[in-house]
PDB file of N, CA, C, O and CB in Angstrom:
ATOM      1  N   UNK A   1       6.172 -15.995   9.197  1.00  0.00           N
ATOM      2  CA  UNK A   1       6.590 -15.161   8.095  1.00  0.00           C
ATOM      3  C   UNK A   1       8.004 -14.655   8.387  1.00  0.00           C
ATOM      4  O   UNK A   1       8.216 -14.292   9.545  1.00  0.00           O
ATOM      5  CB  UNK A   1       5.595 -13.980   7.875  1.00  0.00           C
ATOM      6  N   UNK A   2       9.140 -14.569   7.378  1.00  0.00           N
ATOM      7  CA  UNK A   2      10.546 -14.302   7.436  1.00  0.00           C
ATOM      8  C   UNK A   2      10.216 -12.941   7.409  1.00  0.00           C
ATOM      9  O   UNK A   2       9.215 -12.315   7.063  1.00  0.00           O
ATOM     10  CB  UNK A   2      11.573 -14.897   6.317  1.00  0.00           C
ATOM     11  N   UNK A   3      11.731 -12.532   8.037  1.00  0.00           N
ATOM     12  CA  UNK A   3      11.713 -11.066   8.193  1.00  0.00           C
ATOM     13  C   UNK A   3      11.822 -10.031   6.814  1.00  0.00           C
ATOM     14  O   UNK A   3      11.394  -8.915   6.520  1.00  0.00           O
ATOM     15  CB  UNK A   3      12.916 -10.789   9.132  1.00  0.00           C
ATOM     16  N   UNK A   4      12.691 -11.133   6.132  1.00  0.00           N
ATOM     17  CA  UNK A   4      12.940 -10.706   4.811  1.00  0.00           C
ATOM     18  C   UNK A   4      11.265 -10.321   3.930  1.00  0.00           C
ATOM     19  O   UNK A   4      11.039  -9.219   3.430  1.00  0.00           O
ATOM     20  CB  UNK A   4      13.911 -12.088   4.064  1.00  0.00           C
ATOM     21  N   UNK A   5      10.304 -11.443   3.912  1.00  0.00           N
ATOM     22  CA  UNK A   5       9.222 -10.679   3.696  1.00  0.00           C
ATOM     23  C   UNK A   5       8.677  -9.744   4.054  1.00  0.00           C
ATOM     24  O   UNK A   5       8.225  -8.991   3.192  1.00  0.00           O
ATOM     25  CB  UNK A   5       8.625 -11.044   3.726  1.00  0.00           C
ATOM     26  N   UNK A   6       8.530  -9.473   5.246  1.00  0.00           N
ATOM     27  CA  UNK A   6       8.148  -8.430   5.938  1.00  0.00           C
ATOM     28  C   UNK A   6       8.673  -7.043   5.459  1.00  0.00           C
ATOM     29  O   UNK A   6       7.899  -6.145   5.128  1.00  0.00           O
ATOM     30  CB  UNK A   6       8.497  -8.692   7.217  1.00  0.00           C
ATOM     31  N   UNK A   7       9.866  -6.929   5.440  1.00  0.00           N
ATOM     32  CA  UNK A   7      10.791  -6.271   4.437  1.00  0.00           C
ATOM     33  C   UNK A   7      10.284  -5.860   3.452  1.00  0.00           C
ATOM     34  O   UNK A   7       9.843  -4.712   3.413  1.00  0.00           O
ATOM     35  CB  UNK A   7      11.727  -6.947   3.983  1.00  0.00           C
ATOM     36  N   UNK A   8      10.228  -6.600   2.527  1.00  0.00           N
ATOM     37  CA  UNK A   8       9.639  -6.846   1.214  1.00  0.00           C
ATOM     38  C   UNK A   8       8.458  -6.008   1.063  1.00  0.00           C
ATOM     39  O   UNK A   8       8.534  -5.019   0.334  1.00  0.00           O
ATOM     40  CB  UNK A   8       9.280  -8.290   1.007  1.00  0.00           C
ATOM     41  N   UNK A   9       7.242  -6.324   1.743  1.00  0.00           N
ATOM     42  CA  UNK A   9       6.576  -5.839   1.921  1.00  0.00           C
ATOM     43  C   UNK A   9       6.459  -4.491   2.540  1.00  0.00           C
ATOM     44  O   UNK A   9       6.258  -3.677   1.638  1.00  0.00           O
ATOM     45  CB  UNK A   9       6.227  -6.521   2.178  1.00  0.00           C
ATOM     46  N   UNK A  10       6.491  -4.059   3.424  1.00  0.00           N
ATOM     47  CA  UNK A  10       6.833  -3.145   4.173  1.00  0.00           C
ATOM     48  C   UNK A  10       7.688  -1.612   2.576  1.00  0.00           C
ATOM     49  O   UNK A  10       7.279  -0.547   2.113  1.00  0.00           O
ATOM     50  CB  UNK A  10       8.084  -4.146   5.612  1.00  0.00           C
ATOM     51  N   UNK A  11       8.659  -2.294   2.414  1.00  0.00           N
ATOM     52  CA  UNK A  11       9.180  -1.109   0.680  1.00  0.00           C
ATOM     53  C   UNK A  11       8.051  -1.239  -0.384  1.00  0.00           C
ATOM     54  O   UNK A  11       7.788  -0.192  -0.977  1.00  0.00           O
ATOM     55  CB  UNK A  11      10.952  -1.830  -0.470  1.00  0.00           C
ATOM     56  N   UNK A  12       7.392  -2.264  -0.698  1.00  0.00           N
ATOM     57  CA  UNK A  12       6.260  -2.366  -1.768  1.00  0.00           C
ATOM     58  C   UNK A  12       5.280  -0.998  -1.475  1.00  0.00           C
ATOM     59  O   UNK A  12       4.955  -0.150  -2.306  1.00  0.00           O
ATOM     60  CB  UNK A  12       5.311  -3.967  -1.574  1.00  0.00           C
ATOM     61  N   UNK A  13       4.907  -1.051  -0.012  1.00  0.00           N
ATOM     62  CA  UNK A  13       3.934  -0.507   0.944  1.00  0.00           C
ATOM     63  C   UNK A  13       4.581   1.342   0.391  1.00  0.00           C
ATOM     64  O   UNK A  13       3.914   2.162  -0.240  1.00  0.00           O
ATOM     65  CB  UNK A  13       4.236  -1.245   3.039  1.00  0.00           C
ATOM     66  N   UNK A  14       5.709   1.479   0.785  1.00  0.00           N
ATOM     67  CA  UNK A  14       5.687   2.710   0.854  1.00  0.00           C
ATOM     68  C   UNK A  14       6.117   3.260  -0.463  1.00  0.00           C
ATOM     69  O   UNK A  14       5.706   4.395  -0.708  1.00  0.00           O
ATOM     70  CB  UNK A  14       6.410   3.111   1.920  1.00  0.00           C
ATOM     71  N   UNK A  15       6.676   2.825  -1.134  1.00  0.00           N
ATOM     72  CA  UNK A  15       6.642   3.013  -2.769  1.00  0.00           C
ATOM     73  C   UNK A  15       5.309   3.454  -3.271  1.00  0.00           C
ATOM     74  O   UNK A  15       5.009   4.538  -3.772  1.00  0.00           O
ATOM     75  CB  UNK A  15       6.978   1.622  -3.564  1.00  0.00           C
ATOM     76  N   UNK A  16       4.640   2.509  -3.065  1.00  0.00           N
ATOM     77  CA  UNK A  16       3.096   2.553  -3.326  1.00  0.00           C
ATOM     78  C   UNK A  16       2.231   3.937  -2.679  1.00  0.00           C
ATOM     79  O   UNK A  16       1.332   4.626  -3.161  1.00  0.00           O
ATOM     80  CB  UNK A  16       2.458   1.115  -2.602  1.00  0.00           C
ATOM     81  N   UNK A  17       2.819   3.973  -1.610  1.00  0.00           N
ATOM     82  CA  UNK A  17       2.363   5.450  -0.641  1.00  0.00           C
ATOM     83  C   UNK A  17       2.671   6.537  -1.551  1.00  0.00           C
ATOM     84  O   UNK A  17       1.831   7.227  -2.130  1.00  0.00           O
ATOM     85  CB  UNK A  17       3.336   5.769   0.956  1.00  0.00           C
ATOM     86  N   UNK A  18       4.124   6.659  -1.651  1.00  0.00           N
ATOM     87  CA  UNK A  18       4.735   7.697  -2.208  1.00  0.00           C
ATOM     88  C   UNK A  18       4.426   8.110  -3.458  1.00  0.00           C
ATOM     89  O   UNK A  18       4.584   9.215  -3.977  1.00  0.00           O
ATOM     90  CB  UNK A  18       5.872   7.518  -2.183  1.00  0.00           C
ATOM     91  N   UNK A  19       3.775   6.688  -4.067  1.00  0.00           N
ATOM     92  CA  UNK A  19       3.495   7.306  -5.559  1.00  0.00           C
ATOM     93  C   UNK A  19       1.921   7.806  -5.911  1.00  0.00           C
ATOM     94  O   UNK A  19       1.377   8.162  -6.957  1.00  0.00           O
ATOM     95  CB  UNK A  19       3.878   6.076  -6.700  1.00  0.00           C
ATOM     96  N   UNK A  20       1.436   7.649  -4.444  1.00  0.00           N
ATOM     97  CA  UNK A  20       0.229   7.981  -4.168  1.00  0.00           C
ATOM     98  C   UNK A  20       0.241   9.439  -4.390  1.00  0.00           C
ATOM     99  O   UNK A  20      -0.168  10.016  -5.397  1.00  0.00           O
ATOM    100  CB  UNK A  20      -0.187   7.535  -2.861  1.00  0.00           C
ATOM    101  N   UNK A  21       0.752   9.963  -3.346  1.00  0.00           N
ATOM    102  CA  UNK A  21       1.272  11.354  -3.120  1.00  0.00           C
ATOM    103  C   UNK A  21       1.491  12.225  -4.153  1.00  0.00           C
ATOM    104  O   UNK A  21       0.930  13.299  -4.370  1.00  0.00           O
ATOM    105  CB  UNK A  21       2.401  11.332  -2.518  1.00  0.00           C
ATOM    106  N   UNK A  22       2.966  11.284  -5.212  1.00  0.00           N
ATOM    107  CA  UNK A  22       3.299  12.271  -5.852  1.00  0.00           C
ATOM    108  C   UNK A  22       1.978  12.336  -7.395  1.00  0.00           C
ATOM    109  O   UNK A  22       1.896  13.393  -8.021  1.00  0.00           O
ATOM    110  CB  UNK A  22       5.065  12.005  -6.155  1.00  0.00           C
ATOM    111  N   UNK A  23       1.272  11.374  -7.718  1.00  0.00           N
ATOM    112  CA  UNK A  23       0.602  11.630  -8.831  1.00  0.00           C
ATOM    113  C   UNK A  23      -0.768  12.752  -8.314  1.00  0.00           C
ATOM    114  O   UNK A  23      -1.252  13.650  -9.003  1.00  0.00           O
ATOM    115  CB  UNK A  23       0.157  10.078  -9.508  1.00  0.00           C
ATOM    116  N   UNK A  24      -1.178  12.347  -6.872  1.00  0.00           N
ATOM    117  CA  UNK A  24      -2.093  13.300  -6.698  1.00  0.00           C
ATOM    118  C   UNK A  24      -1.331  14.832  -6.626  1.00  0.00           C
ATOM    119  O   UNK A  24      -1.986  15.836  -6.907  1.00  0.00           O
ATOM    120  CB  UNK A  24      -2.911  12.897  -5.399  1.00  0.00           C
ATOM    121  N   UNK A  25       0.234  14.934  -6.190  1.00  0.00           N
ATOM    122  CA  UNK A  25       0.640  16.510  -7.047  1.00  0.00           C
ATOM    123  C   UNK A  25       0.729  16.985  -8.126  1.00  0.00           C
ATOM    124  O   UNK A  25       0.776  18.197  -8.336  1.00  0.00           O
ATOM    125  CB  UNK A  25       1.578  16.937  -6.981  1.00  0.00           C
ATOM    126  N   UNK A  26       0.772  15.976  -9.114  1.00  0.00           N
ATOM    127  CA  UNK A  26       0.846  16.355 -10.483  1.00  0.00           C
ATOM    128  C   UNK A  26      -0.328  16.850 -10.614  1.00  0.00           C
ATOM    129  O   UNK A  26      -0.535  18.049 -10.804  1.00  0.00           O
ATOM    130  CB  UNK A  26       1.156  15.360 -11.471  1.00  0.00           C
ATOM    131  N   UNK A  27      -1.216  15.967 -10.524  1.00  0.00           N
ATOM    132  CA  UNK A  27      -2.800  16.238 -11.131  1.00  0.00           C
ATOM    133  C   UNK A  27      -3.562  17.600 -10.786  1.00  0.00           C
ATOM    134  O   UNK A  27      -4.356  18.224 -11.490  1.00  0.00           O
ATOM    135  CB  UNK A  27      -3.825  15.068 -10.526  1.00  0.00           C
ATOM    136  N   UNK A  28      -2.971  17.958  -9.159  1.00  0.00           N
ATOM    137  CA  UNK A  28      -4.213  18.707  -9.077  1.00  0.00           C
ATOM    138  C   UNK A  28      -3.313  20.192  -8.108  1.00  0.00           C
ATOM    139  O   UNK A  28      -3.832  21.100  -7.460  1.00  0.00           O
ATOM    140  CB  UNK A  28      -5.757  17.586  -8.086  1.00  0.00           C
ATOM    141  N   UNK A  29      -1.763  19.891  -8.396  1.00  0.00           N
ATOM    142  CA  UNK A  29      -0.863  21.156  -8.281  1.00  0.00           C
ATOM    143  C   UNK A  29      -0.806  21.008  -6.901  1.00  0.00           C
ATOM    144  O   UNK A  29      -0.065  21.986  -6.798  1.00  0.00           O
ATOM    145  CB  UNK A  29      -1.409  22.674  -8.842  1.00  0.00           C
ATOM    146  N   UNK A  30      -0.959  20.586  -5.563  1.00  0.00           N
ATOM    147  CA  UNK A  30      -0.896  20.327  -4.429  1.00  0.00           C
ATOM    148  C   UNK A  30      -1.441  18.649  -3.877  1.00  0.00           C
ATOM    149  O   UNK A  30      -1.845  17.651  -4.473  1.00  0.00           O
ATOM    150  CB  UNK A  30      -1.591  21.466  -3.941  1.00  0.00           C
ATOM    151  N   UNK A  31      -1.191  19.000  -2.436  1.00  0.00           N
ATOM    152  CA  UNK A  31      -1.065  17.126  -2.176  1.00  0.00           C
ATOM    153  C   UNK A  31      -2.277  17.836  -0.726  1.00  0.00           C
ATOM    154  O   UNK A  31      -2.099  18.791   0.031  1.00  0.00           O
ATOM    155  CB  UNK A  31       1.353  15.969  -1.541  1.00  0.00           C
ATOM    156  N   UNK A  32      -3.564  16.769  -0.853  1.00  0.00           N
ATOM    157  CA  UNK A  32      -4.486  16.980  -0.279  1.00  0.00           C
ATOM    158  C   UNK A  32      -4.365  15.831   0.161  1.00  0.00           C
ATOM    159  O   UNK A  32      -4.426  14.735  -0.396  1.00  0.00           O
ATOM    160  CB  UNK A  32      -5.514  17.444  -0.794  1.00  0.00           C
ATOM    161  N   UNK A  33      -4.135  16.224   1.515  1.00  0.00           N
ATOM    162  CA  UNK A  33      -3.788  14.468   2.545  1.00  0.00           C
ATOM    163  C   UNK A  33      -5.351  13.946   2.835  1.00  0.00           C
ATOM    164  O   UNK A  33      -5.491  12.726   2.752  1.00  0.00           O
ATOM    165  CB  UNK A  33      -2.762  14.751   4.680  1.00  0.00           C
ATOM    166  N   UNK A  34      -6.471  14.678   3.144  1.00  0.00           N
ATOM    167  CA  UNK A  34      -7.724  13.382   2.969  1.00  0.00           C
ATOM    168  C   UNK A  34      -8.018  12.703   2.102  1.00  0.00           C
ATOM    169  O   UNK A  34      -8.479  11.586   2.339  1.00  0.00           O
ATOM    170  CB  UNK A  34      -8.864  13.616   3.065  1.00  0.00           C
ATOM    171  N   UNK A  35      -7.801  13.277   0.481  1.00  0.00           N
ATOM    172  CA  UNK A  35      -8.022  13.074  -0.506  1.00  0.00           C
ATOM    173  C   UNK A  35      -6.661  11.254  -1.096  1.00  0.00           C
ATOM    174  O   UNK A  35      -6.892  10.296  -1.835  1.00  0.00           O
ATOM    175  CB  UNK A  35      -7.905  14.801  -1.142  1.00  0.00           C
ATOM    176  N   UNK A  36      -5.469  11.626  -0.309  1.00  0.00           N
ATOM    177  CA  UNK A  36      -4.670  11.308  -0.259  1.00  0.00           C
ATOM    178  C   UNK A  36      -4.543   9.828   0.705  1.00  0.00           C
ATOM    179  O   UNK A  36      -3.669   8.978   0.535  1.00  0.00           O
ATOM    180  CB  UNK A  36      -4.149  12.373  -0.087  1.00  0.00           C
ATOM    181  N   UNK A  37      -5.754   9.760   1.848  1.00  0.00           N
ATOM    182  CA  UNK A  37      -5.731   9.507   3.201  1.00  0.00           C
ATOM    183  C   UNK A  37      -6.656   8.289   2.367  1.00  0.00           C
ATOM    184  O   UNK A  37      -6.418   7.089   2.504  1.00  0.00           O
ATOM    185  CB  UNK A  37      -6.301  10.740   4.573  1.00  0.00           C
ATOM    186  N   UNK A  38      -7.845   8.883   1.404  1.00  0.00           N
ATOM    187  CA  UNK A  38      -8.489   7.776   0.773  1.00  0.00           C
ATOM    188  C   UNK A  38      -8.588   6.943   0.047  1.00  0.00           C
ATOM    189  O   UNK A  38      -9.421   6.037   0.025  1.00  0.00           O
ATOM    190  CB  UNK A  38      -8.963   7.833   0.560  1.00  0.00           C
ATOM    191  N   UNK A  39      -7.122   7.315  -1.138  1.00  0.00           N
ATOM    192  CA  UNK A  39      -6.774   6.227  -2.006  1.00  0.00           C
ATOM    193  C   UNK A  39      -5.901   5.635  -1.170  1.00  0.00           C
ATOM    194  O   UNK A  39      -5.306   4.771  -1.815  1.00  0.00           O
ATOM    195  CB  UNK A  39      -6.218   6.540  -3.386  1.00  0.00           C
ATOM    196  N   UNK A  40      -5.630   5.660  -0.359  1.00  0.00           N
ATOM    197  CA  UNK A  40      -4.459   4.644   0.212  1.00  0.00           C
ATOM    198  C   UNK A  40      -5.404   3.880   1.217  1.00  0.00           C
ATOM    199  O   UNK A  40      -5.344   2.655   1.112  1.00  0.00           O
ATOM    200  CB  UNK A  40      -2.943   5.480   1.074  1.00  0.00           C
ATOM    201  N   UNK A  41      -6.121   4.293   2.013  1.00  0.00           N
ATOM    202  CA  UNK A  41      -7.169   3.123   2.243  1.00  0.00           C
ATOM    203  C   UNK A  41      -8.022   2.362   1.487  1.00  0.00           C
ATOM    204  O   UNK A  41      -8.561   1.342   1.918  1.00  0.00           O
ATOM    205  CB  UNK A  41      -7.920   3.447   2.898  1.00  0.00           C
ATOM    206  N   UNK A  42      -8.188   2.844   0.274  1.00  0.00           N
ATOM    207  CA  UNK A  42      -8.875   2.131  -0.606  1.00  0.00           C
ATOM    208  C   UNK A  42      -7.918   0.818  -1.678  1.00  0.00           C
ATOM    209  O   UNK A  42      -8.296  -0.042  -2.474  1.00  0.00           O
ATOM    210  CB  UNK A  42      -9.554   3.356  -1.449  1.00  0.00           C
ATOM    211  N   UNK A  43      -6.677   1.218  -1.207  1.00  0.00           N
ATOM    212  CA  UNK A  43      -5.609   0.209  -1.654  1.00  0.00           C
ATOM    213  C   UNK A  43      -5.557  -0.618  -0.656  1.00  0.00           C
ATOM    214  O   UNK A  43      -5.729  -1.806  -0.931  1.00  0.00           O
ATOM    215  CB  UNK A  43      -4.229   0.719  -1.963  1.00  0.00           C
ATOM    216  N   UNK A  44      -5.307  -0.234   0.777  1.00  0.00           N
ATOM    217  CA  UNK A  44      -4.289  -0.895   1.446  1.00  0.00           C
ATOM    218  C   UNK A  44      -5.275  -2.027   2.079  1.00  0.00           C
ATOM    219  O   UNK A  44      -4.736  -3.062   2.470  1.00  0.00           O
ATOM    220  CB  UNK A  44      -3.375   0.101   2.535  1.00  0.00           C
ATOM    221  N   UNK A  45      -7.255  -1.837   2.251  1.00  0.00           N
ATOM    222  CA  UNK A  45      -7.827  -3.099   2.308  1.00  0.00           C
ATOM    223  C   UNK A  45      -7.493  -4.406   1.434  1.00  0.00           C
ATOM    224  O   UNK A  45      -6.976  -5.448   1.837  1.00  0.00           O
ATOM    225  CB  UNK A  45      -9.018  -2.830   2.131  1.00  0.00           C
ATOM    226  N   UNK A  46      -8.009  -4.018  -0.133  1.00  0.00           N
ATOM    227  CA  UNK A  46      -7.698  -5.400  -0.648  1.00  0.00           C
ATOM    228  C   UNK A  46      -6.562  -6.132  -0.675  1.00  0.00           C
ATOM    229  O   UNK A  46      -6.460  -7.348  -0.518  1.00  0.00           O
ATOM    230  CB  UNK A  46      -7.938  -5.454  -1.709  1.00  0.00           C
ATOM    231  N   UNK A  47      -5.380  -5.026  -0.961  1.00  0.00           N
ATOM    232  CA  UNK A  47      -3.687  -5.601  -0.796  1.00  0.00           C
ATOM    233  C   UNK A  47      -3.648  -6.464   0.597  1.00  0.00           C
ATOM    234  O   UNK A  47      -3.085  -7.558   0.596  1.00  0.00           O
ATOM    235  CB  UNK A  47      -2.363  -4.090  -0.618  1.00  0.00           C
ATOM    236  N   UNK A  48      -4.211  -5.986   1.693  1.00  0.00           N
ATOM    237  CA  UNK A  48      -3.750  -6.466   3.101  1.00  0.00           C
ATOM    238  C   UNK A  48      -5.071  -8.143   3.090  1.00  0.00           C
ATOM    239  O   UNK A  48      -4.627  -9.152   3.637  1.00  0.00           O
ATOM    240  CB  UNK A  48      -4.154  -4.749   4.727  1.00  0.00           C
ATOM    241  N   UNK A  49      -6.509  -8.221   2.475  1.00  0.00           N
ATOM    242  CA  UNK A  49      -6.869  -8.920   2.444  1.00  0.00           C
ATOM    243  C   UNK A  49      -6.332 -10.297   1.553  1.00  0.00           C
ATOM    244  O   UNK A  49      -6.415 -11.489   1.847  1.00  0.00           O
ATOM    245  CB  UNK A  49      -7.701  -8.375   2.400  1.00  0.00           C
ATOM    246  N   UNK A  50      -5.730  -9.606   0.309  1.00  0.00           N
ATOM    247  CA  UNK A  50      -5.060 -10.566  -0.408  1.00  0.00           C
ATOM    248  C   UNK A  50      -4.128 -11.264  -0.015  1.00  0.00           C
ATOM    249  O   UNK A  50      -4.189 -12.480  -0.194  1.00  0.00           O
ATOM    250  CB  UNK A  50      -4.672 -10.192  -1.277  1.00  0.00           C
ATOM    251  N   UNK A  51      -2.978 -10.657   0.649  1.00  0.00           N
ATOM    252  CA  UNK A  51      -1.700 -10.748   1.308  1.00  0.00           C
ATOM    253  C   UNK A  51      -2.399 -12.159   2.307  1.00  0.00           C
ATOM    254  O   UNK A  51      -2.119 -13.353   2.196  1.00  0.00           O
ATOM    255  CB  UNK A  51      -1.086  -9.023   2.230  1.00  0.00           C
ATOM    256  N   UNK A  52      -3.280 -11.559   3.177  1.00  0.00           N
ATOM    257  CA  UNK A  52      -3.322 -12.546   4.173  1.00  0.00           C
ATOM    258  C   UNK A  52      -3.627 -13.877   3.780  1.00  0.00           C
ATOM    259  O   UNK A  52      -2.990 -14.829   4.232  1.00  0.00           O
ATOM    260  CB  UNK A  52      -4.181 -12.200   5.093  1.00  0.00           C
ATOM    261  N   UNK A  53      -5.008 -14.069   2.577  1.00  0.00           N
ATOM    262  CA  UNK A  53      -5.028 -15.189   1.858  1.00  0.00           C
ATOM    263  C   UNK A  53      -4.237 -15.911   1.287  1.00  0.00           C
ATOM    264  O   UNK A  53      -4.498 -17.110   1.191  1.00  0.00           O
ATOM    265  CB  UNK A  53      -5.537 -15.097   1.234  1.00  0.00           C
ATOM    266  N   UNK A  54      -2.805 -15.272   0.638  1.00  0.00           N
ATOM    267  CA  UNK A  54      -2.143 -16.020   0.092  1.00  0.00           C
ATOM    268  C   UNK A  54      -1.361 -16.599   1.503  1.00  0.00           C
ATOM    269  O   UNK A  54      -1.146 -17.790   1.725  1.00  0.00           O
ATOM    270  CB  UNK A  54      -1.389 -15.340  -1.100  1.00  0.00           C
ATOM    271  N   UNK A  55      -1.092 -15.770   2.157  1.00  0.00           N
ATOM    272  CA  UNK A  55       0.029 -15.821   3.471  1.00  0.00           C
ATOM    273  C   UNK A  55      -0.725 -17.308   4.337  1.00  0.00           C
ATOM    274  O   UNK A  55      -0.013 -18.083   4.975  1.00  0.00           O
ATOM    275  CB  UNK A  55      -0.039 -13.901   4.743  1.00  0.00           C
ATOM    276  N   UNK A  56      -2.003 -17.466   4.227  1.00  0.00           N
ATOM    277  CA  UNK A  56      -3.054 -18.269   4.949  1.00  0.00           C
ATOM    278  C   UNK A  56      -2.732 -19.786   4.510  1.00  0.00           C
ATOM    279  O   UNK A  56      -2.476 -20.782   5.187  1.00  0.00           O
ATOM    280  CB  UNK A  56      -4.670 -17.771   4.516  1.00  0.00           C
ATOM    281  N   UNK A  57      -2.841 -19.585   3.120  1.00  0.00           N
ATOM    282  CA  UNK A  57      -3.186 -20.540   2.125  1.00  0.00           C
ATOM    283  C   UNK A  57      -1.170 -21.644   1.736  1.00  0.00           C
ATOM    284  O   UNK A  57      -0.876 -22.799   1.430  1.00  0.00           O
ATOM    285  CB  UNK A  57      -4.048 -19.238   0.426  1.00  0.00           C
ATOM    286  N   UNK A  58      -0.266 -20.159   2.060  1.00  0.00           N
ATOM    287  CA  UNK A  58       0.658 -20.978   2.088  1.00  0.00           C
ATOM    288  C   UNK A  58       1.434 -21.983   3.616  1.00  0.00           C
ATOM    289  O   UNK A  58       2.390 -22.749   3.735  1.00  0.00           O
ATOM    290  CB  UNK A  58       1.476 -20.091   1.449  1.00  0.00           C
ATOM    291  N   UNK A  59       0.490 -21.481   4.452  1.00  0.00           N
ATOM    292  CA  UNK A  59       0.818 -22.223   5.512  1.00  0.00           C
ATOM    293  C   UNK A  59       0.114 -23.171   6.060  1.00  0.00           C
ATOM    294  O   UNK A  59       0.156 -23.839   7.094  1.00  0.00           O
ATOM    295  CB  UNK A  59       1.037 -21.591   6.303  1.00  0.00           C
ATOM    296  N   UNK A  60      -0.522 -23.084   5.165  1.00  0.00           N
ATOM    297  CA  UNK A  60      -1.441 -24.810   5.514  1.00  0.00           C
ATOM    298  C   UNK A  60      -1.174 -25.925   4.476  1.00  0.00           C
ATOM    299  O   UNK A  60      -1.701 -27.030   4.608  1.00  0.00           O
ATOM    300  CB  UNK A  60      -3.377 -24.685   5.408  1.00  0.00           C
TER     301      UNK A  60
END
């Protein structure tokens, strides 16, 4: 894998974090990091399972 993906990925990743964060402040007037701790694990399995399949699938 190029570094440039990695890259790529890696800004997708924290964009995605950040906007985690900021909608759970809108919603509920503060940022509750377990609450916070669980949508982002609940993202970052399938994204990281998908990722690897495609990543799998293009190197064979």
């Amino acid at each position: 894998m190029s570094k440039r993906v990695i890259t790529n990925i890696a800004i997708l990743l924290l964009f995605f974090l950040g906007g985690i964060l900021l909608s759970q402040y809108f919603k509920t007037g503060q940022i509750d990091m377990l609450n916070a701790l669980w949508d982002m694990i609940l993202f970052l399995v399938p994204f990281t399972l998908v990722l690897w399949f495609f990543l799998r699938k293009k190197n064979t």
